[in-house]
MIVO-76606 format. One record per atom (N, C-alpha, C): residue number from 0; z, y, x; atom name; residue in one letter. Coordinates in nm, 2 decimals. Example, Ala and Ser with C-alpha at 12.3 -4.5 7.8 and 13.67 -1.06 7.14 Angstrom:
2
resi zz yy xx name resn
0 0.78 -0.57 1.32 N a .
0 0.78 -0.45 1.23 CA a .
0 0.78 -0.33 1.32 C a .
1 0.71 -0.22 1.28 N s .
1 0.71 -0.11 1.37 CA s .
1 0.79 0.00 1.29 C s .
//
This chain:
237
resi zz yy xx name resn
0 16.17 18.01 8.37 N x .
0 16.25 17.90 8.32 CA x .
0 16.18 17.77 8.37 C x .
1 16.24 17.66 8.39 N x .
1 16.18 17.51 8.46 CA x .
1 16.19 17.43 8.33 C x .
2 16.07 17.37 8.38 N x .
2 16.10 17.25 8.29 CA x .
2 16.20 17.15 8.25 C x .
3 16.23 17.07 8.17 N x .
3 16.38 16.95 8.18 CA x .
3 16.34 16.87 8.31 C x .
4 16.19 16.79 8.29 N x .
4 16.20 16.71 8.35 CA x .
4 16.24 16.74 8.55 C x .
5 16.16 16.86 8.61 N x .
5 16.17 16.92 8.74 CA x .
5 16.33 16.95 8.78 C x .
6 16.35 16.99 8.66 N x .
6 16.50 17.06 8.69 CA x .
6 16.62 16.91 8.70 C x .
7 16.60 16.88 8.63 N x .
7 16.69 16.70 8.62 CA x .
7 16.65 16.59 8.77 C x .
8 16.56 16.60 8.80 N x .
8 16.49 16.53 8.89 CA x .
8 16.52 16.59 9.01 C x .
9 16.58 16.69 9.02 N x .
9 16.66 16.80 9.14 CA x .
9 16.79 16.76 9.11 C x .
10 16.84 16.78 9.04 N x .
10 16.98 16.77 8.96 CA x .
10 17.04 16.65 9.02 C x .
11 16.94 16.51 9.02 N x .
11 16.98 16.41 9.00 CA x .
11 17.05 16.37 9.09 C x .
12 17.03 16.44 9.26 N x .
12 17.04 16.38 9.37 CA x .
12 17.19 16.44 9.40 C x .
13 17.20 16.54 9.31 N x .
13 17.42 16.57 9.31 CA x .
13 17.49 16.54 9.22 C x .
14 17.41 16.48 9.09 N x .
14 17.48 16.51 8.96 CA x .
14 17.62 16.39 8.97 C x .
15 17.62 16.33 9.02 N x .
15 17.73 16.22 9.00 CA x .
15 17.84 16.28 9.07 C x .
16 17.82 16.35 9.20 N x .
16 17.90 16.38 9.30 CA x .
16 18.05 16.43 9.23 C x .
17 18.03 16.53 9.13 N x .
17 18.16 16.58 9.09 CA x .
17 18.24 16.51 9.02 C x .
18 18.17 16.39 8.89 N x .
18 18.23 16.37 8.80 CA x .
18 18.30 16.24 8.77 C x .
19 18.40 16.21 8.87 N x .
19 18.49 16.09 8.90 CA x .
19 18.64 16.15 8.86 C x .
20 18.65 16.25 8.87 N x .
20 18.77 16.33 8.85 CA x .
20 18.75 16.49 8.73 C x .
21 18.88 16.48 8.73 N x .
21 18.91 16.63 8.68 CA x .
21 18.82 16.64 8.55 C x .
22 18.73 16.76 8.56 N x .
22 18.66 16.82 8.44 CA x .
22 18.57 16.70 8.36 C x .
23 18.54 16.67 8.44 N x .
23 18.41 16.57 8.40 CA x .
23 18.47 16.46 8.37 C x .
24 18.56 16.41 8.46 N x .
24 18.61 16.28 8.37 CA x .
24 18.66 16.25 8.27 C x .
25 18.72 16.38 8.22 N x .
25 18.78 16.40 8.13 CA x .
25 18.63 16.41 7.96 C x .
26 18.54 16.49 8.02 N x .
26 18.42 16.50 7.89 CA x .
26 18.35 16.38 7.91 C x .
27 18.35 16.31 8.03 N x .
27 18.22 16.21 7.99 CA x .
27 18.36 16.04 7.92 C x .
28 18.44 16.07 7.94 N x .
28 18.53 15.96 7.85 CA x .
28 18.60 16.03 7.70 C x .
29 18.59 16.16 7.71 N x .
29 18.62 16.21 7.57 CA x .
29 18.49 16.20 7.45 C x .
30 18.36 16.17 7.55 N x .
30 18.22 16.15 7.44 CA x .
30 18.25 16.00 7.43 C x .
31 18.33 15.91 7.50 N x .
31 18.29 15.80 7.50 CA x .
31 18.38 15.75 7.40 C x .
32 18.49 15.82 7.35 N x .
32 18.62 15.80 7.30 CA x .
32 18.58 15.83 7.14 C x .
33 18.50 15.94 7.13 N x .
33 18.43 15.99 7.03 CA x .
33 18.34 15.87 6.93 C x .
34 18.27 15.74 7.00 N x .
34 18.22 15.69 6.98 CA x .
34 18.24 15.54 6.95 C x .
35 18.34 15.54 7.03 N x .
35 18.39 15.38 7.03 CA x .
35 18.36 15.32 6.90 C x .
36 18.49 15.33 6.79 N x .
36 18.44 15.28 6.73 CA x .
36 18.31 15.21 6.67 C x .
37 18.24 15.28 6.64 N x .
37 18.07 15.24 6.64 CA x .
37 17.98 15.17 6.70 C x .
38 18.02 15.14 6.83 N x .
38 17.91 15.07 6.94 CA x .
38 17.96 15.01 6.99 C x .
39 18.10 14.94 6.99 N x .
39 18.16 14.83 7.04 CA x .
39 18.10 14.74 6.94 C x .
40 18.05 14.63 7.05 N x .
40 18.03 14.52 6.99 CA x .
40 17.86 14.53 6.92 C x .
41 17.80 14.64 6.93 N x .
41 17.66 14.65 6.82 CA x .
41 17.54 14.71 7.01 C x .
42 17.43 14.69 6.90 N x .
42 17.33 14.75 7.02 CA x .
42 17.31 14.87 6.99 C x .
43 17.33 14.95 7.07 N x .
43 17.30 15.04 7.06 CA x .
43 17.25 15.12 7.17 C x .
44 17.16 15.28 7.21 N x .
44 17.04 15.32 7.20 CA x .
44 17.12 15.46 7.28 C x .
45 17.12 15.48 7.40 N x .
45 17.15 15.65 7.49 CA x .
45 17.05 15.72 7.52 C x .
46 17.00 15.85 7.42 N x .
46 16.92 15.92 7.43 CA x .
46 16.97 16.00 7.54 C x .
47 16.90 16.06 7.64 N x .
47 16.93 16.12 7.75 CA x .
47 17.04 16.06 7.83 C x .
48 16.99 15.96 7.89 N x .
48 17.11 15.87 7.97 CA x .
48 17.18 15.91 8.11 C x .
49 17.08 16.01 8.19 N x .
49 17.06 16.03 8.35 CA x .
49 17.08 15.94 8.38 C x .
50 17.22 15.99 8.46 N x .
50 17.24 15.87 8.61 CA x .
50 17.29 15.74 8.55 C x .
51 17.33 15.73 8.44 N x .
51 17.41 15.61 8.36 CA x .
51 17.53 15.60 8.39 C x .
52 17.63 15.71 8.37 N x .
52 17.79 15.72 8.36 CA x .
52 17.81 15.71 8.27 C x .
53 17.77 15.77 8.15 N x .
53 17.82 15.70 8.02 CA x .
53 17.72 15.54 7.97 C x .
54 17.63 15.54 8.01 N x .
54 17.57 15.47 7.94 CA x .
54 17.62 15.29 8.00 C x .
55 17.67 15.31 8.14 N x .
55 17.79 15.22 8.18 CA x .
55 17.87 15.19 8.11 C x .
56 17.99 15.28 8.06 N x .
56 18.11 15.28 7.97 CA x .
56 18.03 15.20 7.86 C x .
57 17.98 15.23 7.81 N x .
57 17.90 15.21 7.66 CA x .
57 17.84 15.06 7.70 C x .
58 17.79 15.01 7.81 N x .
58 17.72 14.86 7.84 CA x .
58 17.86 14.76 7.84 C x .
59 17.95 14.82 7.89 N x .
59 18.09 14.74 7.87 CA x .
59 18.21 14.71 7.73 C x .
60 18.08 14.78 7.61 N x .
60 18.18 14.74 7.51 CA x .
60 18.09 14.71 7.39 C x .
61 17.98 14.75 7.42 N x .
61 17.86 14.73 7.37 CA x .
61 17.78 14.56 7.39 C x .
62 17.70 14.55 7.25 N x .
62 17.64 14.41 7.25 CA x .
62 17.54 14.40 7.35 C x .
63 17.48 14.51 7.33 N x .
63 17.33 14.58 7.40 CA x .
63 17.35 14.70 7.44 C x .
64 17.34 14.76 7.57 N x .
64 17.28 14.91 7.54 CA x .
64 17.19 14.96 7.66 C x .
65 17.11 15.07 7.59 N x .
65 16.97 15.10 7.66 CA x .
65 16.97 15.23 7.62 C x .
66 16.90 15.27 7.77 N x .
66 16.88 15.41 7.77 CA x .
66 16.79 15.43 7.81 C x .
67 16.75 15.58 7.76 N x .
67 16.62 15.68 7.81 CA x .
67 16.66 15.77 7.89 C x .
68 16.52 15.83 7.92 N x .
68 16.57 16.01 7.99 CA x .
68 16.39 16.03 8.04 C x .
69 16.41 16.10 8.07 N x .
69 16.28 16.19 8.10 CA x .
69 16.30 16.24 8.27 C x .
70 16.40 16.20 8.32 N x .
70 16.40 16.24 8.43 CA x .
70 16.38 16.12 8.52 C x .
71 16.28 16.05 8.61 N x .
71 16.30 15.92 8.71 CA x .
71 16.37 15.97 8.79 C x .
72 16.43 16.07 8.87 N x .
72 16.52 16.11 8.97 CA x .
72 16.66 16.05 8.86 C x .
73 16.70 16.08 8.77 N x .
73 16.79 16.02 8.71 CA x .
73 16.79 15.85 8.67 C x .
74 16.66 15.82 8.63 N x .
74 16.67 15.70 8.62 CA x .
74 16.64 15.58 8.72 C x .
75 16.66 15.67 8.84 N x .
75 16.67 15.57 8.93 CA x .
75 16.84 15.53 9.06 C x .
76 16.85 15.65 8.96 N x .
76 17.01 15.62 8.96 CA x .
76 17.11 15.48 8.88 C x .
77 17.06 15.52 8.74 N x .
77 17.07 15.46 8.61 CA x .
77 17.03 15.30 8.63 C x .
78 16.96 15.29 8.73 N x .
78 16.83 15.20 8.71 CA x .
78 16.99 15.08 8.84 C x .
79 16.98 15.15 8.96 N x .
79 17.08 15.10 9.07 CA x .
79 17.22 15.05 8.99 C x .
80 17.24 15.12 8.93 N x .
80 17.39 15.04 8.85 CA x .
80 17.37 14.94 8.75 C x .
81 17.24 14.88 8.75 N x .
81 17.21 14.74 8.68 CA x .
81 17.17 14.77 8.52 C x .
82 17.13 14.95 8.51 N x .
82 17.16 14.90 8.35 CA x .
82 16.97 14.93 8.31 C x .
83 17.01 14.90 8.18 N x .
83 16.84 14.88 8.09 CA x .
83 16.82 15.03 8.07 C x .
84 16.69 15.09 8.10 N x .
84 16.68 15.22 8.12 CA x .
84 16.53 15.24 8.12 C x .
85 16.49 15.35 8.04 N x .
85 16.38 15.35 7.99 CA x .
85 16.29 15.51 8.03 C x .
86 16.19 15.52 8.08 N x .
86 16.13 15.67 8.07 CA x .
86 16.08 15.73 7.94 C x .
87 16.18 15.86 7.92 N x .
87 16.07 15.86 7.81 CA x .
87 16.19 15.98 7.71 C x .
88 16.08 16.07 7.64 N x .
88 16.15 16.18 7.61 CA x .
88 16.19 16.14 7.47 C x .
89 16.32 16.26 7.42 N x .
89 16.42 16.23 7.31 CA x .
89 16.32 16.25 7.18 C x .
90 16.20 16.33 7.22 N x .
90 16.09 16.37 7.08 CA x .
90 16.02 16.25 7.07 C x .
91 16.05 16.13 7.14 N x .
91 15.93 16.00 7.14 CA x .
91 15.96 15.86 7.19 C x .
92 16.06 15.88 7.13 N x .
92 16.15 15.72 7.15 CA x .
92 16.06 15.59 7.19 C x .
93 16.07 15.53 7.24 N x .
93 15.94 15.37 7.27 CA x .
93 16.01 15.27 7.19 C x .
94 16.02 15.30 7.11 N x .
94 16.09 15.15 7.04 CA x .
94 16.04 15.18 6.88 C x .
95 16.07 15.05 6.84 N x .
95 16.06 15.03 6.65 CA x .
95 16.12 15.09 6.59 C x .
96 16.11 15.07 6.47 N x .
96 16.15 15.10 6.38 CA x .
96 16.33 15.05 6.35 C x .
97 16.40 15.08 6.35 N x .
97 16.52 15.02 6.31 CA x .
97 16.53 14.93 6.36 C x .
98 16.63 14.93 6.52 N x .
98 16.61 14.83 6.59 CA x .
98 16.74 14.83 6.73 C x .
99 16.80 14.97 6.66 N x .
99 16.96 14.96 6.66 CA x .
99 17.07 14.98 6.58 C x .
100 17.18 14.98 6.61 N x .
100 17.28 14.98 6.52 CA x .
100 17.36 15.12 6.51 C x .
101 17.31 15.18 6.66 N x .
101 17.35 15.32 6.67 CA x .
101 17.28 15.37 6.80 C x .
102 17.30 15.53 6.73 N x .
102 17.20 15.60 6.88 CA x .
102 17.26 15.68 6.92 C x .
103 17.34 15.73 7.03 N x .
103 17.43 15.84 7.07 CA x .
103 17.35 15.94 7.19 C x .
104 17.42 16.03 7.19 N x .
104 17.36 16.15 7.29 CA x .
104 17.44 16.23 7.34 C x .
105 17.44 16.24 7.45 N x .
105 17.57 16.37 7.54 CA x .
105 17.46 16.45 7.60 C x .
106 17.53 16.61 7.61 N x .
106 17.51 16.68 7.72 CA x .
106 17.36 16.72 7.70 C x .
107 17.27 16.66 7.63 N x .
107 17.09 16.66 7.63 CA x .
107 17.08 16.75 7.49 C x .
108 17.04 16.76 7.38 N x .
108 16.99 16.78 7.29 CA x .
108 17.00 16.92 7.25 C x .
109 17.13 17.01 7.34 N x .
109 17.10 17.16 7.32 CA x .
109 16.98 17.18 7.45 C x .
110 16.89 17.13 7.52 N x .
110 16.84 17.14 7.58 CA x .
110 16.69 17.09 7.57 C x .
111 16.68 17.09 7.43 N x .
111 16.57 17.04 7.37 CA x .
111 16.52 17.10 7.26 C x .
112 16.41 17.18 7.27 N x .
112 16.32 17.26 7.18 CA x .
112 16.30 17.17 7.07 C x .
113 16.24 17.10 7.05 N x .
113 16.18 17.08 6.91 CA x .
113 16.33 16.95 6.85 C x .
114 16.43 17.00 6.84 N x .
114 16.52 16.90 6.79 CA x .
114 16.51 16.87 6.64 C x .
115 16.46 16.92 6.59 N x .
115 16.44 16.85 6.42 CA x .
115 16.34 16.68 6.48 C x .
116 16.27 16.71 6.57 N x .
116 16.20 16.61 6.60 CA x .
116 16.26 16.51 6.65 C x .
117 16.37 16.53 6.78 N x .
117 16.42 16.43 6.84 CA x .
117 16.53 16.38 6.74 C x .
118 16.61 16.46 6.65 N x .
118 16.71 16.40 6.57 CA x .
118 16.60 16.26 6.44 C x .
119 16.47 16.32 6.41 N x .
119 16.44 16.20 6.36 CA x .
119 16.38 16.08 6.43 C x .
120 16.39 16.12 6.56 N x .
120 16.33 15.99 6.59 CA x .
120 16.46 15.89 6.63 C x .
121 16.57 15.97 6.66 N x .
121 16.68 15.91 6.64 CA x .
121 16.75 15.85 6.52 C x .
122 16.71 15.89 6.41 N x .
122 16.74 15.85 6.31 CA x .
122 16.62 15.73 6.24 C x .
123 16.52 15.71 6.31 N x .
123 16.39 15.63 6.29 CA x .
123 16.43 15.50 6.34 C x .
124 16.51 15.48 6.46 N x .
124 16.54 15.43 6.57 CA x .
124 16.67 15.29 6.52 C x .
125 16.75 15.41 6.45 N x .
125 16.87 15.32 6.39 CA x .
125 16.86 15.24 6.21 C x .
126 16.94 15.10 6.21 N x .
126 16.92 15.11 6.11 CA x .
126 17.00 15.12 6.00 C x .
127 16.95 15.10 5.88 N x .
127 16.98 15.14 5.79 CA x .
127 17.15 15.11 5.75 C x .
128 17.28 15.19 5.78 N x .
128 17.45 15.16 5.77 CA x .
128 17.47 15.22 5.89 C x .
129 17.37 15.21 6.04 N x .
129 17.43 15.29 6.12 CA x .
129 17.41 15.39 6.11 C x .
130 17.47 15.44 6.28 N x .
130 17.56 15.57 6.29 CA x .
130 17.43 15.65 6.39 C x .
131 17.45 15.80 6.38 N x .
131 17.37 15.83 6.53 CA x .
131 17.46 15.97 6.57 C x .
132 17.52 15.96 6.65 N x .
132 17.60 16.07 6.71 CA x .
132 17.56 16.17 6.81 C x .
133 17.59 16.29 6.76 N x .
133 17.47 16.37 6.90 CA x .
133 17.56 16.46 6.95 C x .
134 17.57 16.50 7.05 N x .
134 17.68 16.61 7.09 CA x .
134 17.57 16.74 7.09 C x .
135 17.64 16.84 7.05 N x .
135 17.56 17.00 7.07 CA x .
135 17.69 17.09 7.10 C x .
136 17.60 17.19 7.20 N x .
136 17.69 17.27 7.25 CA x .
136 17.70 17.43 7.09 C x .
137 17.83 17.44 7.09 N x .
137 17.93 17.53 6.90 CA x .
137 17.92 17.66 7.03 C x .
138 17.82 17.71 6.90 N x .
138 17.80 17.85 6.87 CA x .
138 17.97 17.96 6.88 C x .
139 18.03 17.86 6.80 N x .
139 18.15 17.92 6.74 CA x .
139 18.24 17.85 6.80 C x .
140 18.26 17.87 6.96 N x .
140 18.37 17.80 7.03 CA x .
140 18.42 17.90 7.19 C x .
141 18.57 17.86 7.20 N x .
141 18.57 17.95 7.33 CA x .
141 18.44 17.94 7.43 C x .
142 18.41 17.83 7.45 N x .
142 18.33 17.81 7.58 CA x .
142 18.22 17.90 7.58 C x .
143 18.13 17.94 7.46 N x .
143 18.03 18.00 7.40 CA x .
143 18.05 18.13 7.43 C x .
144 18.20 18.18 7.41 N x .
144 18.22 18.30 7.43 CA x .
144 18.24 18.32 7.57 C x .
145 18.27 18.27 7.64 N x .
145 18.29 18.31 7.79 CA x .
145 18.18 18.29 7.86 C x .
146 18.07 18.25 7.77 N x .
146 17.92 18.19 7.88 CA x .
146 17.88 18.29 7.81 C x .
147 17.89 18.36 7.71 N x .
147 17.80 18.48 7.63 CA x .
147 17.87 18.62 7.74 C x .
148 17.95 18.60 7.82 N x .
148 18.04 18.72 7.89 CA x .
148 17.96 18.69 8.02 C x .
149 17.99 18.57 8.09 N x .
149 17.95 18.61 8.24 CA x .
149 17.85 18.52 8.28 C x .
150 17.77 18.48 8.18 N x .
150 17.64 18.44 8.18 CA x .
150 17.55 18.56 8.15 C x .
151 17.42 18.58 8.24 N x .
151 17.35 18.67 8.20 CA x .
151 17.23 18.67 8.08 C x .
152 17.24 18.78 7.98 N x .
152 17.16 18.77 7.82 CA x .
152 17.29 18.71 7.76 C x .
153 17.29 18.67 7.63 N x .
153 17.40 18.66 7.52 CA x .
153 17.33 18.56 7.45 C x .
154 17.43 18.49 7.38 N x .
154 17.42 18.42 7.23 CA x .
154 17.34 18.49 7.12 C x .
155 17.18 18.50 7.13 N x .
155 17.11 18.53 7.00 CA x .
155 17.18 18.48 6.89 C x .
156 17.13 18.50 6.78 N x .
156 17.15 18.42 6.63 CA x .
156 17.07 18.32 6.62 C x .
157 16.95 18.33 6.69 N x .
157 16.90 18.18 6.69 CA x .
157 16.94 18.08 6.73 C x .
158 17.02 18.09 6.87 N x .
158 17.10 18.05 6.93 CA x .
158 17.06 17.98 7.09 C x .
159 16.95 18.09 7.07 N x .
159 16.92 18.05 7.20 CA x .
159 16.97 18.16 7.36 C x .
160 16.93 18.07 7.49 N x .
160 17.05 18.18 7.55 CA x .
160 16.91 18.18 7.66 C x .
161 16.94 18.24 7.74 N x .
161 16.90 18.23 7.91 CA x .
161 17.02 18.21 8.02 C x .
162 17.09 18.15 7.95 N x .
162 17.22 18.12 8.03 CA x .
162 17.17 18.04 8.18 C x .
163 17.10 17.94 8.13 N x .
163 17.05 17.88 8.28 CA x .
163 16.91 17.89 8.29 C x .
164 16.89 17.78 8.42 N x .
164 16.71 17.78 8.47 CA x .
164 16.66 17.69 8.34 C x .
165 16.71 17.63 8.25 N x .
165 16.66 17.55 8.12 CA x .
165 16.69 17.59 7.99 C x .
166 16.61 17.57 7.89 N x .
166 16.61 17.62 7.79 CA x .
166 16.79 17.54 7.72 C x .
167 16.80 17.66 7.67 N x .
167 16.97 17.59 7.62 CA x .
167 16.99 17.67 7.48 C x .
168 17.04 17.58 7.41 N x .
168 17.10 17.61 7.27 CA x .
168 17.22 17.61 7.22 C x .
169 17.27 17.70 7.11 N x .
169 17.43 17.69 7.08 CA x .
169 17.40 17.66 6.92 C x .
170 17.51 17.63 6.89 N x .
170 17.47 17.59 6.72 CA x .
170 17.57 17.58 6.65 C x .
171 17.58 17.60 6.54 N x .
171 17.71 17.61 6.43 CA x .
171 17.66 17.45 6.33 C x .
172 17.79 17.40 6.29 N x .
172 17.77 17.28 6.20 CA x .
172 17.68 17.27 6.10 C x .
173 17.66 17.41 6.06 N x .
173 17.56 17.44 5.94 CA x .
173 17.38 17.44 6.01 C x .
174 17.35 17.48 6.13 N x .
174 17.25 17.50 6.23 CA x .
174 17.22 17.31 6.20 C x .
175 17.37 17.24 6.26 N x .
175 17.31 17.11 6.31 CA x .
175 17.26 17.02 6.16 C x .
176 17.30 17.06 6.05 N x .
176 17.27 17.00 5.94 CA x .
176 17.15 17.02 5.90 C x .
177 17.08 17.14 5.95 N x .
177 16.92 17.13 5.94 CA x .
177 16.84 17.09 6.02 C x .
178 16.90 17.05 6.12 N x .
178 16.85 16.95 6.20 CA x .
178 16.82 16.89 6.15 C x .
179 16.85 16.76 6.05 N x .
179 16.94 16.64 6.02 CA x .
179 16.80 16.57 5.93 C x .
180 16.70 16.46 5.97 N x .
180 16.61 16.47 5.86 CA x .
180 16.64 16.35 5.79 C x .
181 16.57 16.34 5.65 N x .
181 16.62 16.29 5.50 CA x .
181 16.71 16.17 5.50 C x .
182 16.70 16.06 5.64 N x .
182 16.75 15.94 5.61 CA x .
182 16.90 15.96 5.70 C x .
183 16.92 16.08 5.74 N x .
183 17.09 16.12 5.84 CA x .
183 17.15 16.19 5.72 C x .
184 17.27 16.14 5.72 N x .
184 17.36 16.17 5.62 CA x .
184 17.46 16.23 5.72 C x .
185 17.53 16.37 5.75 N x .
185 17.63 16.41 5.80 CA x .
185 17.76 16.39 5.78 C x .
186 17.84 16.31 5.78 N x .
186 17.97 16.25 5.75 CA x .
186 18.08 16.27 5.88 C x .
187 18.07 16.32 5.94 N x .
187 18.20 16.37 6.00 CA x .
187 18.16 16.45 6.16 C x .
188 18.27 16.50 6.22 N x .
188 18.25 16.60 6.31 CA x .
188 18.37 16.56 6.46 C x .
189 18.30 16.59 6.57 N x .
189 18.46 16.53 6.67 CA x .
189 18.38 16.67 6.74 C x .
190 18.51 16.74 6.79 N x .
190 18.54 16.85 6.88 CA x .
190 18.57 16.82 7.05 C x .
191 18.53 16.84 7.12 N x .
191 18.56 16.79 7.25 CA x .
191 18.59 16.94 7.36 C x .
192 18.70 17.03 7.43 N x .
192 18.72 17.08 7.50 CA x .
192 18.71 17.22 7.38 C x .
193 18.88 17.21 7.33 N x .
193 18.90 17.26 7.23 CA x .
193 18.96 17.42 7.25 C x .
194 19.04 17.43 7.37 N x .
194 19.14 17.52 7.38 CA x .
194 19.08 17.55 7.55 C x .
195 18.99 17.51 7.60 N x .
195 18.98 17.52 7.73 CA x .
195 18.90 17.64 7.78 C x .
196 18.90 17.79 7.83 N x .
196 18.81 17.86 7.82 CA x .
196 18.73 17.87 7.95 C x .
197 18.81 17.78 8.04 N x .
197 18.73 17.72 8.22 CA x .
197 18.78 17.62 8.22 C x .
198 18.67 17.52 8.29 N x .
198 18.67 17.40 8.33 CA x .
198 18.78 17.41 8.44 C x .
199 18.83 17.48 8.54 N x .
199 18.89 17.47 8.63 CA x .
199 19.02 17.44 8.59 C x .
200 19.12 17.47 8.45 N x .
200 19.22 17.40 8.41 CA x .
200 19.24 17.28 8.47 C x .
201 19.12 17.20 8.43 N x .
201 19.12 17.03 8.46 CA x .
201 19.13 16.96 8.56 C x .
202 19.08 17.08 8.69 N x .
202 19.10 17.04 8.81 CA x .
202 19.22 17.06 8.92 C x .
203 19.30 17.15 8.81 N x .
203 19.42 17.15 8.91 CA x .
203 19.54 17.05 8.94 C x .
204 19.59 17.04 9.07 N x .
204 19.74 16.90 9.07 CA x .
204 19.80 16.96 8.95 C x .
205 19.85 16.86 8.90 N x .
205 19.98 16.82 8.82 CA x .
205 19.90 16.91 8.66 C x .
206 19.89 17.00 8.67 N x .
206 19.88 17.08 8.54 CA x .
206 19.72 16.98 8.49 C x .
207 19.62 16.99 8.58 N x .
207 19.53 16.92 8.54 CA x .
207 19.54 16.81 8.41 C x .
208 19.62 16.68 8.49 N x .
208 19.64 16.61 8.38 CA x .
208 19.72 16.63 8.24 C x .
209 19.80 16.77 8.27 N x .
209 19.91 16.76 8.16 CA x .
209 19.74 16.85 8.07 C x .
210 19.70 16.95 8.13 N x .
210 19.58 17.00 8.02 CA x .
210 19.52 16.93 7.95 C x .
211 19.50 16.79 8.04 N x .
211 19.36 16.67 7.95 CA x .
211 19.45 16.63 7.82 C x .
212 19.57 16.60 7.86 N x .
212 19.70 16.54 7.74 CA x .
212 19.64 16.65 7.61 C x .
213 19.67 16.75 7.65 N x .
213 19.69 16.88 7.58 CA x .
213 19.54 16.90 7.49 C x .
214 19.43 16.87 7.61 N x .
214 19.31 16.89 7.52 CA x .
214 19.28 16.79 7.41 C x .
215 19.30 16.64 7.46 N x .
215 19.35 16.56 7.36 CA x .
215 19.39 16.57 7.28 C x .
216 19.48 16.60 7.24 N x .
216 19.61 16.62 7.12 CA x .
216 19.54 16.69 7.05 C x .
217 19.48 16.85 7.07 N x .
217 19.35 16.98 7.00 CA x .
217 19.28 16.90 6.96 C x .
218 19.24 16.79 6.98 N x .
218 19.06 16.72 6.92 CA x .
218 19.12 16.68 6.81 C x .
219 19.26 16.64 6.80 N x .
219 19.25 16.55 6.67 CA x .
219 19.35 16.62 6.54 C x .
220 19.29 16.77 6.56 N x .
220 19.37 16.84 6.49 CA x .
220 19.21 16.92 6.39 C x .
221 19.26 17.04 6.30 N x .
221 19.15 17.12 6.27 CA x .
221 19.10 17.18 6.33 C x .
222 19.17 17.20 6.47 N x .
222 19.07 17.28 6.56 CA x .
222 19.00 17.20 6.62 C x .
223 18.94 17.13 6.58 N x .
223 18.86 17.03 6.65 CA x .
223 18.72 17.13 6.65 C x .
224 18.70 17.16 6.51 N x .
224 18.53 17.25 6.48 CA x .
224 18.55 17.37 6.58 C x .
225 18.65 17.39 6.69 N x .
225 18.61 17.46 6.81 CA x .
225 18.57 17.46 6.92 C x .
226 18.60 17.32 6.90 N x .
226 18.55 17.24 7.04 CA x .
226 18.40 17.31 7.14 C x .
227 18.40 17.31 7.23 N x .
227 18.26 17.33 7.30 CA x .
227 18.20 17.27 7.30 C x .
228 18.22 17.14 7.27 N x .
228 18.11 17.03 7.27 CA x .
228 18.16 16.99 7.10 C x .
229 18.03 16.97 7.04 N x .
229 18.06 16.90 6.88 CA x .
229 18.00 16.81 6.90 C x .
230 18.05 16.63 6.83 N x .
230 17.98 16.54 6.85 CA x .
230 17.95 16.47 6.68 C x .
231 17.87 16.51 6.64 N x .
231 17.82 16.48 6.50 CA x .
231 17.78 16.34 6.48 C x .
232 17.85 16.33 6.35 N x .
232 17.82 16.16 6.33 CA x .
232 17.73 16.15 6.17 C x .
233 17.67 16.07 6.24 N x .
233 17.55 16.11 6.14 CA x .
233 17.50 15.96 6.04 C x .
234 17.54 15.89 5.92 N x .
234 17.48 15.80 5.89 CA x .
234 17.37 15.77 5.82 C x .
235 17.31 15.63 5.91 N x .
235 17.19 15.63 5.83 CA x .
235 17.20 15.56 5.65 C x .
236 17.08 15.63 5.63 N x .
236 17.07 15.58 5.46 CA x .
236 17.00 15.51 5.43 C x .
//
């Protein structure tokens, strides 16, 4: 198994290539859609930023926003698209005490061993009325189940996999609430790529877009808690 930082800093030099279209465009504006409310207009704090695709979206509606990452192959991507971008891992934030309004996270945090740690330093970070939103990859979702099939090793109970060359996690809403330390209040849940059991739906002519319509519509129903991606909203107290 590789490290985050080795494996990201490889990563970095394709990672944008795919995601202007289809699958990706569709998850990195359904996290961002997830969040709106909250960080339009306030400063706010992108834990695991990479190349800065979302953390872009988010500088254009946002008062302030600033990112981290642990990868410089990624943040010197991040760094070319003009935005404020910081080294530095999700267990060890470089900033004060309460000194945003919100702190969000995509795609990073099932990818991160000690997360009781990084959820409080994220909750350290923001202050007291905000929000901190973290996406984790659901235990209890189609995507889970077809990566537990033709991924090699399975979904332990712990919920850890060997699915890739990085350590990766799956988690149930009840997993992420122990995450959660004393000053994160759990107050609501967004489901992202609900009914989808391959990304390749997304990419086809014409049906493509009618799926994104389609996956849309599923997020804002009760099957949201099956989403593959859960994006937890977490306030501070």
């Amino acid at each position: 198994m590789r490290d985050n930082k080795s494996y990201y800093d490889t990563f970095s030099e394709t990672y944008d290539a795919p995601r202007d279209h289809g699958y990706h465009r569709y998850l990195d504006e359904a996290e961002v859609d997830a969040v709106r409310p909250w960080v339009t207009g306030k400063e706010v704090l992108e834990v695991g930023c990479g190349t800065g695709l979302i953390l872009e979206r988010l500088a254009g509606i946002a008062k302030r926003a600033v990112g981290v990452d642990l990868s410089p192959g990624m943040l010197e991507h991040a760094r070319a698209r003009g935005l404020d971008v910081h080294e530095a891992s999700a267990t060890s934030l470089p900033f004060e005490d309460e000194c945003f309004d919100a702190a969000v996270s995509f795609k990073v945090l099932a990818h991160v061993e000690d997360i009781s740690v990084a959820m409080g330093e994220m909750g350290r970070v923001v202050r007291p009325g905000g929000r901190v939103m973290a996406e984790f990859y659901n235990r209890r979702s189609m995507r889970a189940l077809v990566k537990s099939i033709v991924s090699p090793g399975s979904i332990g109970k712990d919920g850890s996999t060997n699915e890739s060359d990085v350590y990766t996690r799956f988690d149930t809403v009840s997993d992420i609430a122990r995450y959660l330390p004393e000053n994160l209040k759990l107050v609501g849940v967004d489901g992202i790529r609900v009914l989808s059991p391959a990304a390749l739906l997304f990419n086809l002519p014409v049906i493509g877009s009618i799926w994104t319509g389609v996956e849309r519509l599923a997020s804002k129903t009760p099957l949201k808690h099956l989403g593959g991606f859960l994006v937890v909203h977490c306030e501070r107290v």
